[in-house]
Every structure is written in C-alpha cells, then in structure tokens.
N, CA, C and O atoms as a CHARMM CRD file, in Angstrom:
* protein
*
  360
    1    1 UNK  N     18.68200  23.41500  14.20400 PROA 1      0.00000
    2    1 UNK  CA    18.67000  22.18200  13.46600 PROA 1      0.00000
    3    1 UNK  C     18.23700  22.42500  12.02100 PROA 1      0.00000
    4    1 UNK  O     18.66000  21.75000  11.08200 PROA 1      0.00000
    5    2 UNK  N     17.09900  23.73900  11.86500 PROA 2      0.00000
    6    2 UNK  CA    16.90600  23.34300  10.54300 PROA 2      0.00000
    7    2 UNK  C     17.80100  24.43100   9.65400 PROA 2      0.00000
    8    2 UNK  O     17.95200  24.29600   8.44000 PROA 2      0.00000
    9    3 UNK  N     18.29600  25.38000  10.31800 PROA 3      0.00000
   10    3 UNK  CA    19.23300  26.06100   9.91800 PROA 3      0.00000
   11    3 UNK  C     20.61000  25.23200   9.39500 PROA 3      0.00000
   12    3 UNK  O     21.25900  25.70100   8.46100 PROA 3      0.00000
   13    4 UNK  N     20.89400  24.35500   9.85200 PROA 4      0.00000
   14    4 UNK  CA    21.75800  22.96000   9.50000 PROA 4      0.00000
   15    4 UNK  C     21.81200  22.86300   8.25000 PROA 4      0.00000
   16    4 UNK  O     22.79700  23.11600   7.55600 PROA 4      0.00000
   17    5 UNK  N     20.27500  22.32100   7.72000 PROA 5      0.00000
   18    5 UNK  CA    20.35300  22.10100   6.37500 PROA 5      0.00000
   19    5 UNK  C     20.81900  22.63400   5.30300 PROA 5      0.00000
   20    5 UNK  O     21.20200  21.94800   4.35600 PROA 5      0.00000
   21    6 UNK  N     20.85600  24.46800   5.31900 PROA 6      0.00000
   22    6 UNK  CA    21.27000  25.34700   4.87500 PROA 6      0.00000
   23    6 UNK  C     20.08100  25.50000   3.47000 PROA 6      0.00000
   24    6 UNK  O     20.47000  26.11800   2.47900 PROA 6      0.00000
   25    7 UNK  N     18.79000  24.95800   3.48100 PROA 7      0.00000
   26    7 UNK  CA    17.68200  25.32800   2.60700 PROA 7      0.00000
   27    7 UNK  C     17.43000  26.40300   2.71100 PROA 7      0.00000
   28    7 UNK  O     17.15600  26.74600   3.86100 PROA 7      0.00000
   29    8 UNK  N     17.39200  27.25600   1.85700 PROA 8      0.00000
   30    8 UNK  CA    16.71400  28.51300   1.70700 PROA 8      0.00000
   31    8 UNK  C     15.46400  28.48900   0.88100 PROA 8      0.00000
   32    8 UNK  O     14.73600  29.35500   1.36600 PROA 8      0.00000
   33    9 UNK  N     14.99900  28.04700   0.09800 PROA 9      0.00000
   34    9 UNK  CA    13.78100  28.10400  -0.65900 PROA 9      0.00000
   35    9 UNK  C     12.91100  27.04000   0.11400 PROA 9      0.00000
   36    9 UNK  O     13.02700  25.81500   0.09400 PROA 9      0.00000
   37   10 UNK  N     12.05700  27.78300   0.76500 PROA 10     0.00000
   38   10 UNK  CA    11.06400  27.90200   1.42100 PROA 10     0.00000
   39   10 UNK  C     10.11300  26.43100   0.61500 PROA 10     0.00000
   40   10 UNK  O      9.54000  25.64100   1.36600 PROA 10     0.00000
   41   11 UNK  N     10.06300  26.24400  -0.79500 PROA 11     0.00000
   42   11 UNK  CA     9.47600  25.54900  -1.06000 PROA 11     0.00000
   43   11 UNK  C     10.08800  24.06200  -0.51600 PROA 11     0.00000
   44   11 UNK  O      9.35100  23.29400   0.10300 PROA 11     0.00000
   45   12 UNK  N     11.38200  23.75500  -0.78000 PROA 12     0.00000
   46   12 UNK  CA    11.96900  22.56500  -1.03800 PROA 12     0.00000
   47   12 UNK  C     12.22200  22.15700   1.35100 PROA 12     0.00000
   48   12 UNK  O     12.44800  21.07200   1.88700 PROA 12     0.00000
   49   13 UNK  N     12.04400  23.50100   2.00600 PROA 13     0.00000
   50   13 UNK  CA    11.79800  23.39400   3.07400 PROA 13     0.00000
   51   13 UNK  C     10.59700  22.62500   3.50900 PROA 13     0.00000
   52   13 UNK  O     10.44100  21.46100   3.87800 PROA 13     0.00000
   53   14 UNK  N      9.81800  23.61700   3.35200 PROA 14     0.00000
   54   14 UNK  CA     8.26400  22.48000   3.63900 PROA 14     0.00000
   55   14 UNK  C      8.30700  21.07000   3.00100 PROA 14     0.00000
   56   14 UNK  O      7.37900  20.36900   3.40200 PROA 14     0.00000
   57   15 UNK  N      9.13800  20.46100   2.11000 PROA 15     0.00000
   58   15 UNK  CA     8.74500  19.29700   1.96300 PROA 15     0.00000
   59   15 UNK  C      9.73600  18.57700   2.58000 PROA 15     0.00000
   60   15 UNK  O      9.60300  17.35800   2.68400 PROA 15     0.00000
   61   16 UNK  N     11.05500  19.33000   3.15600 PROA 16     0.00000
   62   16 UNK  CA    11.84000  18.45700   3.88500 PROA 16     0.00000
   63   16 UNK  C     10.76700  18.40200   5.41000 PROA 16     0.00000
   64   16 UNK  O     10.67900  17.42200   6.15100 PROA 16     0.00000
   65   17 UNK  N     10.19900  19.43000   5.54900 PROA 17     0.00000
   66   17 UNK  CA     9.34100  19.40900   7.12300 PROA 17     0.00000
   67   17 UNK  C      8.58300  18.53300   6.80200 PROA 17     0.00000
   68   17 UNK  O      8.76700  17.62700   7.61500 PROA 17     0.00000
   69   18 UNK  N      7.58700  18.15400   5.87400 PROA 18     0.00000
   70   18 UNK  CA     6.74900  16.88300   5.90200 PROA 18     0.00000
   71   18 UNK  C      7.61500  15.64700   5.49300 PROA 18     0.00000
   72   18 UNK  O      7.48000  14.75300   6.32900 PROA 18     0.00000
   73   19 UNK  N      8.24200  15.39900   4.73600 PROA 19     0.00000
   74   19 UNK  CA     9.00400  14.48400   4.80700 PROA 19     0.00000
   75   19 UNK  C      9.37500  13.46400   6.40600 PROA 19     0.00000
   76   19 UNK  O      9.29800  12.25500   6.62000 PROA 19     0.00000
   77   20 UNK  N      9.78500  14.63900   7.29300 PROA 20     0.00000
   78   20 UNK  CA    10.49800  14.43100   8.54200 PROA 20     0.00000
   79   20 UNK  C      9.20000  13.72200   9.61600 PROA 20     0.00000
   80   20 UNK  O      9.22700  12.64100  10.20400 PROA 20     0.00000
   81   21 UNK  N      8.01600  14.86500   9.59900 PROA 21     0.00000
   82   21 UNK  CA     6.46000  14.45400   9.89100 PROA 21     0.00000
   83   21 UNK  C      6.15600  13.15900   9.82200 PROA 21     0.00000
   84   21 UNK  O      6.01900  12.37600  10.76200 PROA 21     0.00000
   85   22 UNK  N      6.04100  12.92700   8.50500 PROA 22     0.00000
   86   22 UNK  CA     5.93900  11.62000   7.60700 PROA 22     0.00000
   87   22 UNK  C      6.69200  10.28700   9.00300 PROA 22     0.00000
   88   22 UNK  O      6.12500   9.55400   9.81400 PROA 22     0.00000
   89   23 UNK  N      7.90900  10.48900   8.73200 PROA 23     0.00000
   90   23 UNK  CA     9.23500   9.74400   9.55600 PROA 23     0.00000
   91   23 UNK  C      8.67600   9.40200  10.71500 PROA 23     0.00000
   92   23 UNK  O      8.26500   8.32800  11.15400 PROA 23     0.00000
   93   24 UNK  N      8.74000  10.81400  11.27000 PROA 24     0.00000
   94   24 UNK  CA     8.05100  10.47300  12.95300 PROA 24     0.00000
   95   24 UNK  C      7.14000   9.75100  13.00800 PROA 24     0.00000
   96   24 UNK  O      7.31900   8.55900  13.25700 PROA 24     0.00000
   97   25 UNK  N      5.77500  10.31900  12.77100 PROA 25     0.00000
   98   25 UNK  CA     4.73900   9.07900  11.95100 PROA 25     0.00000
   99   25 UNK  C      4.34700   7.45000  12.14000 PROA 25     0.00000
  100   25 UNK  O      3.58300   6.71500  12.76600 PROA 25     0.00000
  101   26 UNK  N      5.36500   7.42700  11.20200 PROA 26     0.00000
  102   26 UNK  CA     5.40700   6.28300  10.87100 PROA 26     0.00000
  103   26 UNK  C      6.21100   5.35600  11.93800 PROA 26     0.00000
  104   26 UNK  O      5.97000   4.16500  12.13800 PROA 26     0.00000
  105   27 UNK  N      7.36900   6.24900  12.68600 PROA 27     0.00000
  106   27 UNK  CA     8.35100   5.09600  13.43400 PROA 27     0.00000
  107   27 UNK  C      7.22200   5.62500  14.73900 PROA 27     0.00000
  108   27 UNK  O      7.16200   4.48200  15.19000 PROA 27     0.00000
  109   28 UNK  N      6.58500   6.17400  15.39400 PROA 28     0.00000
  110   28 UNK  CA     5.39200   6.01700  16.41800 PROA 28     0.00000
  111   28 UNK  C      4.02600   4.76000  16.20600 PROA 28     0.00000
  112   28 UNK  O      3.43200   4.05900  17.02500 PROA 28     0.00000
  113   29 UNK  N      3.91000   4.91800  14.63400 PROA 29     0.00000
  114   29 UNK  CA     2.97000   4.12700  14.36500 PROA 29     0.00000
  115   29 UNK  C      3.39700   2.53100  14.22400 PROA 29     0.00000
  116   29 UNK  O      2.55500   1.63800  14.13300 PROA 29     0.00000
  117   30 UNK  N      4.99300   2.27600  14.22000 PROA 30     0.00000
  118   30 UNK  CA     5.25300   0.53200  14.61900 PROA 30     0.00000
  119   30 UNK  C      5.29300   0.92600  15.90500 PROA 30     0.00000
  120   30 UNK  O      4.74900   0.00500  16.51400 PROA 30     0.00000
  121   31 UNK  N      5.66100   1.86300  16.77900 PROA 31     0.00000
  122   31 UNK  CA     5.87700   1.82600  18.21500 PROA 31     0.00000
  123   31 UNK  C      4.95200   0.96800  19.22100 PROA 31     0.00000
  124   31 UNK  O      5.17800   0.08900  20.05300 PROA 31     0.00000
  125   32 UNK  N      3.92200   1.56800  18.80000 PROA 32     0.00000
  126   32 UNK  CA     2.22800   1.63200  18.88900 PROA 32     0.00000
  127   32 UNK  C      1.47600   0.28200  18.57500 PROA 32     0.00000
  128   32 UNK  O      0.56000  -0.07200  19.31700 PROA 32     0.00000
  129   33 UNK  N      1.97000  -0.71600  17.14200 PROA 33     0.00000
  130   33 UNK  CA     2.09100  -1.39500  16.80000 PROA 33     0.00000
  131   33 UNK  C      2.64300  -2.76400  17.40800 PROA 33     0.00000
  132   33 UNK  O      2.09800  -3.85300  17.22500 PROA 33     0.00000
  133   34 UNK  N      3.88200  -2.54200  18.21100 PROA 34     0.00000
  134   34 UNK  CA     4.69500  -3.58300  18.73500 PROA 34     0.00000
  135   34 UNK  C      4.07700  -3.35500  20.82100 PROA 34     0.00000
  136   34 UNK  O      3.96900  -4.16700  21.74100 PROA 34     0.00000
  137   35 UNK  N      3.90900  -2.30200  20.74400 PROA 35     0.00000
  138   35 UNK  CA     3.76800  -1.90300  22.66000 PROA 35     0.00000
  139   35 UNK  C      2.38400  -1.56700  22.53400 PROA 35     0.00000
  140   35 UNK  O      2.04800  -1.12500  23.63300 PROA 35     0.00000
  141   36 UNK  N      1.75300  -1.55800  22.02500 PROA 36     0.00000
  142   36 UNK  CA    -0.02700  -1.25800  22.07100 PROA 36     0.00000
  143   36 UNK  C      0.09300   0.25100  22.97600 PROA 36     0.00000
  144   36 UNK  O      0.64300   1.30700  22.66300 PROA 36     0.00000
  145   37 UNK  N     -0.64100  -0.12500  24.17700 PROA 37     0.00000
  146   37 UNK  CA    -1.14700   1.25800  24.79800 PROA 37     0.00000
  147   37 UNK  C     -0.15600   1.09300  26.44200 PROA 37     0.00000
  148   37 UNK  O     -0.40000   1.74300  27.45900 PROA 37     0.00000
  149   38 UNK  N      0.98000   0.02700  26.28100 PROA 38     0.00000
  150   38 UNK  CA     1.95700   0.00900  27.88100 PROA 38     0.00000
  151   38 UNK  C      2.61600   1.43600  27.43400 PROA 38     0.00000
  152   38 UNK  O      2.51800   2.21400  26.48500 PROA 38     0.00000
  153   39 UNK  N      3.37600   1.33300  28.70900 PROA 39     0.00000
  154   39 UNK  CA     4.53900   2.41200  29.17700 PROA 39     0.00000
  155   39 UNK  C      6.07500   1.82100  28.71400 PROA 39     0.00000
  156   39 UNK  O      6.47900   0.65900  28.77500 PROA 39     0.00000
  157   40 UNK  N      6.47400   2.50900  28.44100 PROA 40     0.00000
  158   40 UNK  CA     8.15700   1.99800  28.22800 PROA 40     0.00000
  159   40 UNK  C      8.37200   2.13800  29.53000 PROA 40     0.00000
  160   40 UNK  O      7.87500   3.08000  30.14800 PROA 40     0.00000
  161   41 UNK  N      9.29600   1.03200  30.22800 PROA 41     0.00000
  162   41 UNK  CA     9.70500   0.64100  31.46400 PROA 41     0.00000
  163   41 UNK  C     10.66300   2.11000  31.94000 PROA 41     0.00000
  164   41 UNK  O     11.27400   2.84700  31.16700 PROA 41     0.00000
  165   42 UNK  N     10.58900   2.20000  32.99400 PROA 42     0.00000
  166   42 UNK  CA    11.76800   3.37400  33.60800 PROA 42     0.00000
  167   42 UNK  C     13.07000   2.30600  34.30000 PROA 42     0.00000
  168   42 UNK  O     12.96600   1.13800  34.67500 PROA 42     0.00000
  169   43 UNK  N     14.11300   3.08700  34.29400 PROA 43     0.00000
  170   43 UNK  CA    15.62700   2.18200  34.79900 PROA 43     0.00000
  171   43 UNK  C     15.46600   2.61000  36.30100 PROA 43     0.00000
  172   43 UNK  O     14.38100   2.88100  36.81600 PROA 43     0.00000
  173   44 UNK  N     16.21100   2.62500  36.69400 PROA 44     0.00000
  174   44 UNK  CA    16.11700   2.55100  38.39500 PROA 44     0.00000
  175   44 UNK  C     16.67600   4.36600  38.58600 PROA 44     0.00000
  176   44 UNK  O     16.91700   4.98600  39.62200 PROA 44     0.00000
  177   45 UNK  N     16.71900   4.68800  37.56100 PROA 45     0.00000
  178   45 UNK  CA    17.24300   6.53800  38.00200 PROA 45     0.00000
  179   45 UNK  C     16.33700   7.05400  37.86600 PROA 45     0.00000
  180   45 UNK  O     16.23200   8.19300  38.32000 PROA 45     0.00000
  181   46 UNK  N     14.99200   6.28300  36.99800 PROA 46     0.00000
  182   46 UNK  CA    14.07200   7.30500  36.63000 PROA 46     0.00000
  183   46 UNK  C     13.60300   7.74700  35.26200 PROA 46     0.00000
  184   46 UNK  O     12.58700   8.41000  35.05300 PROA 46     0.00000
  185   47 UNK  N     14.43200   7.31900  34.38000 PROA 47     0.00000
  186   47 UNK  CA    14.37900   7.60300  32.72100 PROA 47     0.00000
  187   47 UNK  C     13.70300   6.18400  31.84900 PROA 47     0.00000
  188   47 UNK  O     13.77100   4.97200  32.05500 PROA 47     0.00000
  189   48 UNK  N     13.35400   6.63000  31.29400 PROA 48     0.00000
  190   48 UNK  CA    12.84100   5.87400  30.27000 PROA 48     0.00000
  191   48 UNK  C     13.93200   5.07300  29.34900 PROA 48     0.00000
  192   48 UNK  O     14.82700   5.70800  28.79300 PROA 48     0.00000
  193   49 UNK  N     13.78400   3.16600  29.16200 PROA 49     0.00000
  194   49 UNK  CA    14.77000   2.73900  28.64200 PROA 49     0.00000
  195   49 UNK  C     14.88000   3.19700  27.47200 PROA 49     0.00000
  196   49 UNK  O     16.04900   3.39800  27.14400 PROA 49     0.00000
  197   50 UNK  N     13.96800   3.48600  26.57100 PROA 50     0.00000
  198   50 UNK  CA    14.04200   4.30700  25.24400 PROA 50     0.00000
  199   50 UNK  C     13.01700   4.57600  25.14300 PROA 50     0.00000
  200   50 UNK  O     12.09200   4.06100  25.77100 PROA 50     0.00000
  201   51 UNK  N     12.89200   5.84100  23.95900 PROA 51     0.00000
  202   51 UNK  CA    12.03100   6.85100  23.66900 PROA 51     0.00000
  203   51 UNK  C     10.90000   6.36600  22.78900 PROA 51     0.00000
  204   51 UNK  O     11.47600   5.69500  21.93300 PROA 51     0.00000
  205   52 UNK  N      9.68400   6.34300  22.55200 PROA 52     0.00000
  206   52 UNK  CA     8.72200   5.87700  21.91600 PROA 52     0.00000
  207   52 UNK  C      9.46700   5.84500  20.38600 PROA 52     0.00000
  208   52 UNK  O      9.50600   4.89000  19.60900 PROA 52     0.00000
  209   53 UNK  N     10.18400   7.53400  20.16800 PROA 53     0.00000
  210   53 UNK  CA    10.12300   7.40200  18.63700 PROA 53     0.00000
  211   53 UNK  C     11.56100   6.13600  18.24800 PROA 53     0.00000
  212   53 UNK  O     11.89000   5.71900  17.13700 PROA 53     0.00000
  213   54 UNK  N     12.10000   5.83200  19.45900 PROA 54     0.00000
  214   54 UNK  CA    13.60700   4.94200  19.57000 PROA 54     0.00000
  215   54 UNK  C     12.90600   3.66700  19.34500 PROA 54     0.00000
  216   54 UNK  O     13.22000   2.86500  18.46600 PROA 54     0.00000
  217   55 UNK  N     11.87300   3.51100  20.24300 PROA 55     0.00000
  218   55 UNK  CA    11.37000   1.41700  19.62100 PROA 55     0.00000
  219   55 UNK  C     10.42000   1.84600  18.09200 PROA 55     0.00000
  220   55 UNK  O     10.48900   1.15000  17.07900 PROA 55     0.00000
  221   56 UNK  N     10.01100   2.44800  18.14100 PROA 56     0.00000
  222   56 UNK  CA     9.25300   2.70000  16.63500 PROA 56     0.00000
  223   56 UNK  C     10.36900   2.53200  15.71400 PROA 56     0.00000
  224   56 UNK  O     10.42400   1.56400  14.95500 PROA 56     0.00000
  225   57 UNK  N     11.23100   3.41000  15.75200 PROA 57     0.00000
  226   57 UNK  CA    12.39300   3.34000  14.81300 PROA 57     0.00000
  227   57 UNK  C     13.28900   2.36600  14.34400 PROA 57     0.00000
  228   57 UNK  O     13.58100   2.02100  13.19900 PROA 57     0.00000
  229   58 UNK  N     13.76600   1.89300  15.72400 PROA 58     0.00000
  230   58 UNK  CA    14.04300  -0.09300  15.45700 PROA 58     0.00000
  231   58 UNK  C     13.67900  -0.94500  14.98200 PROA 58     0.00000
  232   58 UNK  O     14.35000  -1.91200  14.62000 PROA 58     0.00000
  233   59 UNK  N     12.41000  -0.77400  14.85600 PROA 59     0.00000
  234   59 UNK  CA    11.03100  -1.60400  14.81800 PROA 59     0.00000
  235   59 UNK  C     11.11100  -1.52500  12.99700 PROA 59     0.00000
  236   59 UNK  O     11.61300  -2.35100  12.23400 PROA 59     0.00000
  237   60 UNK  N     10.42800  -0.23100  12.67700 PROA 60     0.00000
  238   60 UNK  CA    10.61100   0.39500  11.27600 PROA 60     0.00000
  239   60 UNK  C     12.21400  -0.33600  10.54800 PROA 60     0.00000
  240   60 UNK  O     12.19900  -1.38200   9.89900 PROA 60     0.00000
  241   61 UNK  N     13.27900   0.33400  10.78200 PROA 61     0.00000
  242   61 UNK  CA    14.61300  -0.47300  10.13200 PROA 61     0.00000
  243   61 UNK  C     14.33900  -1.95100  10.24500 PROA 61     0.00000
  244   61 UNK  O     14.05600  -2.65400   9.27500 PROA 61     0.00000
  245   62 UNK  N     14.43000  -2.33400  11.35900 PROA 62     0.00000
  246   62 UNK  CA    14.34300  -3.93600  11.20300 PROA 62     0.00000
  247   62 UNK  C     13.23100  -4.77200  10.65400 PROA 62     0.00000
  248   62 UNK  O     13.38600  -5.96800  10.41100 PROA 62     0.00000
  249   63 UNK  N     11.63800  -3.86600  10.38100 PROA 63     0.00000
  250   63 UNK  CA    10.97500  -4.62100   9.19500 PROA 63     0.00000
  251   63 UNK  C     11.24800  -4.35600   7.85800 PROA 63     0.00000
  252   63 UNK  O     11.31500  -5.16100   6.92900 PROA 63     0.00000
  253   64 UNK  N     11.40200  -3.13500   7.84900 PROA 64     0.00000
  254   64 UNK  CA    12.20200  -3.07900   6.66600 PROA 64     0.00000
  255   64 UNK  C     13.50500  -3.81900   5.54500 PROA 64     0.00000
  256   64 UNK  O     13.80800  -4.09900   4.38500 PROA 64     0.00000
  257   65 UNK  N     13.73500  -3.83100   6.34700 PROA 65     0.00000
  258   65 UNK  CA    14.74700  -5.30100   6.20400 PROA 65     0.00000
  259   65 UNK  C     14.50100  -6.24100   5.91500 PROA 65     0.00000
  260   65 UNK  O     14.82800  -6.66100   4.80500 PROA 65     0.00000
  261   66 UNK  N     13.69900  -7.09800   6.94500 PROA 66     0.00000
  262   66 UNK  CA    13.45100  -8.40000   7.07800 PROA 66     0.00000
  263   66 UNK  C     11.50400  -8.74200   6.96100 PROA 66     0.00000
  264   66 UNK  O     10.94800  -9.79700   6.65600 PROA 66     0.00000
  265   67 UNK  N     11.04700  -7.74800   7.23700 PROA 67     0.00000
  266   67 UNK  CA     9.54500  -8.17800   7.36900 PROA 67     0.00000
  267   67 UNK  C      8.74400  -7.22000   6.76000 PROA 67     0.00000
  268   67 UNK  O      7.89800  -6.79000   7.54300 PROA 67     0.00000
  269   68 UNK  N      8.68100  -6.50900   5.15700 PROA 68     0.00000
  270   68 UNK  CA     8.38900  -5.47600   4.51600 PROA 68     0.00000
  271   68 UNK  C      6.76700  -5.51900   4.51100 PROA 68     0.00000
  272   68 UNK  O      6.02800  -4.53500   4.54500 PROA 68     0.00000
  273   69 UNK  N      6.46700  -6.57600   4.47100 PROA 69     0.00000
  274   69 UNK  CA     4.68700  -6.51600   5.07400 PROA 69     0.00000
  275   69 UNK  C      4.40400  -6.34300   6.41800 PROA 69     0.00000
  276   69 UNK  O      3.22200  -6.47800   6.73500 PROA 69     0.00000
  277   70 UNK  N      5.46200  -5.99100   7.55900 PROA 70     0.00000
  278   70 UNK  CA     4.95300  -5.09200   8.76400 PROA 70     0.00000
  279   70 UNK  C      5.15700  -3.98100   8.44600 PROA 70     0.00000
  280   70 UNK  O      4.45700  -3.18800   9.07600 PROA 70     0.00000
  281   71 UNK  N      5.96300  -3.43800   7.57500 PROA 71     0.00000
  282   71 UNK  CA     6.20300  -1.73000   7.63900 PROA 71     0.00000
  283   71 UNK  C      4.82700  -1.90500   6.96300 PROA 71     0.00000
  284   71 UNK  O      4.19300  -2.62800   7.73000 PROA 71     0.00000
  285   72 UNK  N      4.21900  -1.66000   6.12300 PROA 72     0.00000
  286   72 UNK  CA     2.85800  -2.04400   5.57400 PROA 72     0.00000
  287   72 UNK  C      1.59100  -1.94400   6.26600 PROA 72     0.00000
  288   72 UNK  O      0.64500  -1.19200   6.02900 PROA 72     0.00000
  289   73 UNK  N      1.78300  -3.15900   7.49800 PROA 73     0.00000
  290   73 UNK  CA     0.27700  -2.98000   8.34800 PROA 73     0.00000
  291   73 UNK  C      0.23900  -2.07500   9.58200 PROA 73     0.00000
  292   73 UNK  O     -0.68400  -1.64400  10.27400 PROA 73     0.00000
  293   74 UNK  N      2.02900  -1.89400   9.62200 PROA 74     0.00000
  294   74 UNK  CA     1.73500  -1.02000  10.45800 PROA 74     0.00000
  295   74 UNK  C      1.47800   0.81100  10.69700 PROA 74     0.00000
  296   74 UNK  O      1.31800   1.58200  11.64400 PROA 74     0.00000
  297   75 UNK  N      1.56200   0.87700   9.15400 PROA 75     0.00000
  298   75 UNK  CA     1.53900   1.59300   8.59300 PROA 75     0.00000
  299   75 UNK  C     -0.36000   2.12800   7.60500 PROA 75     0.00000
  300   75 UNK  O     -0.60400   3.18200   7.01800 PROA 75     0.00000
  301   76 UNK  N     -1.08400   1.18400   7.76500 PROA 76     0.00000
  302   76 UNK  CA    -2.27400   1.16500   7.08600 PROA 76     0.00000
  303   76 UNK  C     -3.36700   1.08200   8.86100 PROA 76     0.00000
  304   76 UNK  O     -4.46000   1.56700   9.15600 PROA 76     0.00000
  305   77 UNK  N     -2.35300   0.21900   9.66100 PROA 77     0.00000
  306   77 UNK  CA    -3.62300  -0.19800  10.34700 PROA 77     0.00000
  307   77 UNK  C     -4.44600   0.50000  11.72500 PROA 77     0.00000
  308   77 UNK  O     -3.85100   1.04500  12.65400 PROA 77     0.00000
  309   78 UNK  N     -5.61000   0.38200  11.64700 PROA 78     0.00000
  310   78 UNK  CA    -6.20800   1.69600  12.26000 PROA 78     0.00000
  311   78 UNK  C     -6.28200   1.71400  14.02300 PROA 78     0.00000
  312   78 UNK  O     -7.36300   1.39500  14.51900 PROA 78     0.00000
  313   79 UNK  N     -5.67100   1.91200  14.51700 PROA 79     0.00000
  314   79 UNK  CA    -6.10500   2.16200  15.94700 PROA 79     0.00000
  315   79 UNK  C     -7.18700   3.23500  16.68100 PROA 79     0.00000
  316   79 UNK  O     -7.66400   4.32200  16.35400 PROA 79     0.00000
  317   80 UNK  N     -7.28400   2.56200  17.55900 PROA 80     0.00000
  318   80 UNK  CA    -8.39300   3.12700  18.40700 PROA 80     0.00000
  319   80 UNK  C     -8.30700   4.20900  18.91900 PROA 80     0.00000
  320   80 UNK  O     -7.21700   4.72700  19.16200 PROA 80     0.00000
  321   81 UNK  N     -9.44200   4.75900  19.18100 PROA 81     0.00000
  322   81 UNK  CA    -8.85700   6.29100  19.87900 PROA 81     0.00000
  323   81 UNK  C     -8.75600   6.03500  21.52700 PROA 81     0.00000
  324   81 UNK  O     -9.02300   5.08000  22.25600 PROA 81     0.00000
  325   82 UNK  N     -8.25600   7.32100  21.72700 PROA 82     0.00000
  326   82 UNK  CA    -7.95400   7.18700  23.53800 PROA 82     0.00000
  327   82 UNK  C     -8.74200   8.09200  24.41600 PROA 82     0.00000
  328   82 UNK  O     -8.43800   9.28500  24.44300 PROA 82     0.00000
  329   83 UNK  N     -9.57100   7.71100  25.02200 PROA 83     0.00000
  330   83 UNK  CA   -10.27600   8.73100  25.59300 PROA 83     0.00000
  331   83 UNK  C     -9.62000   9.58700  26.31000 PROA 83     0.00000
  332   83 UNK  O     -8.71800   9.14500  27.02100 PROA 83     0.00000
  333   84 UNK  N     -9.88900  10.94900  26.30700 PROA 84     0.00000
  334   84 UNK  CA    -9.09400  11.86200  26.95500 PROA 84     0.00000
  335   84 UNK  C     -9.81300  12.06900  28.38000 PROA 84     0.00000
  336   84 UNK  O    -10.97000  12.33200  28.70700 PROA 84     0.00000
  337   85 UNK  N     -8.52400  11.81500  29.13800 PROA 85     0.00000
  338   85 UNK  CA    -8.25600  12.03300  30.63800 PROA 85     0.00000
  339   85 UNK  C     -8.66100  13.42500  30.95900 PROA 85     0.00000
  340   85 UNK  O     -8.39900  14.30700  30.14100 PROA 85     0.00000
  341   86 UNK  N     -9.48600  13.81300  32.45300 PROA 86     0.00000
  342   86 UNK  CA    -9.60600  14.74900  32.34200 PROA 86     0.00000
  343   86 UNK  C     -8.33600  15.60400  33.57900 PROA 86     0.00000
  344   86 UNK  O     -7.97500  14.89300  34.51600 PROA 86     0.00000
  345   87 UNK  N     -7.86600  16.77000  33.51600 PROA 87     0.00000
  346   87 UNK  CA    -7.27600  17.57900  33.97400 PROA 87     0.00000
  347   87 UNK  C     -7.36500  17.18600  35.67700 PROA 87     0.00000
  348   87 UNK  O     -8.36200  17.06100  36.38900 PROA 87     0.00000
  349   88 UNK  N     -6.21700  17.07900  35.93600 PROA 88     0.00000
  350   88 UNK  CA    -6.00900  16.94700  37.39000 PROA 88     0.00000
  351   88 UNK  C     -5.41600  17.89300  38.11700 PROA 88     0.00000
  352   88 UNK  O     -4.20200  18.01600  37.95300 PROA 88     0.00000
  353   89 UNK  N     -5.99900  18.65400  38.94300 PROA 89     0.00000
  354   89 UNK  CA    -5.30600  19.47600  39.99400 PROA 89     0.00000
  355   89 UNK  C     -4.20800  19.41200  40.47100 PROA 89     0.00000
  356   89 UNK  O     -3.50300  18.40400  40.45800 PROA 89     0.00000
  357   90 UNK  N     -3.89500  20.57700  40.99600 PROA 90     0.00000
  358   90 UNK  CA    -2.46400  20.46400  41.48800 PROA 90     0.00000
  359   90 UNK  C     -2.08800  20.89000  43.26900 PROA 90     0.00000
  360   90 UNK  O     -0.93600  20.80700  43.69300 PROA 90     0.00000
C-alpha cells in the first residue's frame, strides 16, 4: 500500500504516515463520540455490521458537511480511560 504512493523521500513519507494517523484518529474519535463504549452489532454470520473506523468515518464526512461544530467537539473532547481487563486463560 505504501509502495502505491510511489514516495521516495523519506521526508514527505513520514508526513503522509502522520497525516493518515491523524485520519484514523479522528474518524475513531466521532466513532467513540456517536457509540460511547457499545459493540457494533454482529449480522447473523458473525461479522460486524461495520468497522469502528467505517461509523467514525460517516460520522466525520457527514459533520463535516452539515454539523462543523461536531467535527470540533469531537475532536477536542476528552474521554475517559478504560480500565484494563486482565488476561484470561485459555
């Protein structure tokens, strides 16, 4: 994939890699925003109806658009941390 781009200078690379960072980011952080701490529903095969970074991303375009002070808070605003689960046997 990043061979795709066909960048060779290493500099203008790393800022397409944070750039992309950035992206993810941000379309997790409306995800997060709109679904708090649920599960995306599974279909009856077993899969997930879409991917965290898929409702973040929807979410992101369509405030963007229409609601430019949610890309904004959802983007500034601070969530909680998650306590980490501990390791379960197998």
């Amino acid at each position: 994939m990043v061979e795709d781009t066909h960048i060779t200078d290493p500099e203008k690379l790393g800022t397409l890699l944070v750039v992309i960072a950035l992206a993810v980011t941000w379309a997790y952080r409306c995800a997060t925003r709109i679904m708090g701490r649920k599960n995306i529903r599974r279909k009856a095969h077993g899969r997930r109806e879409k991917s965290w970074f898929r409702t973040g991303f929807d979410a992101l375009r369509n405030w963007i658009m229409h609601k430019p002070d949610k890309v904004v808070a959802a983007w500034t605003h601070r969530y909680p941390r998650q306590p980490l689960r501990p390791l379960q046997s197998v």
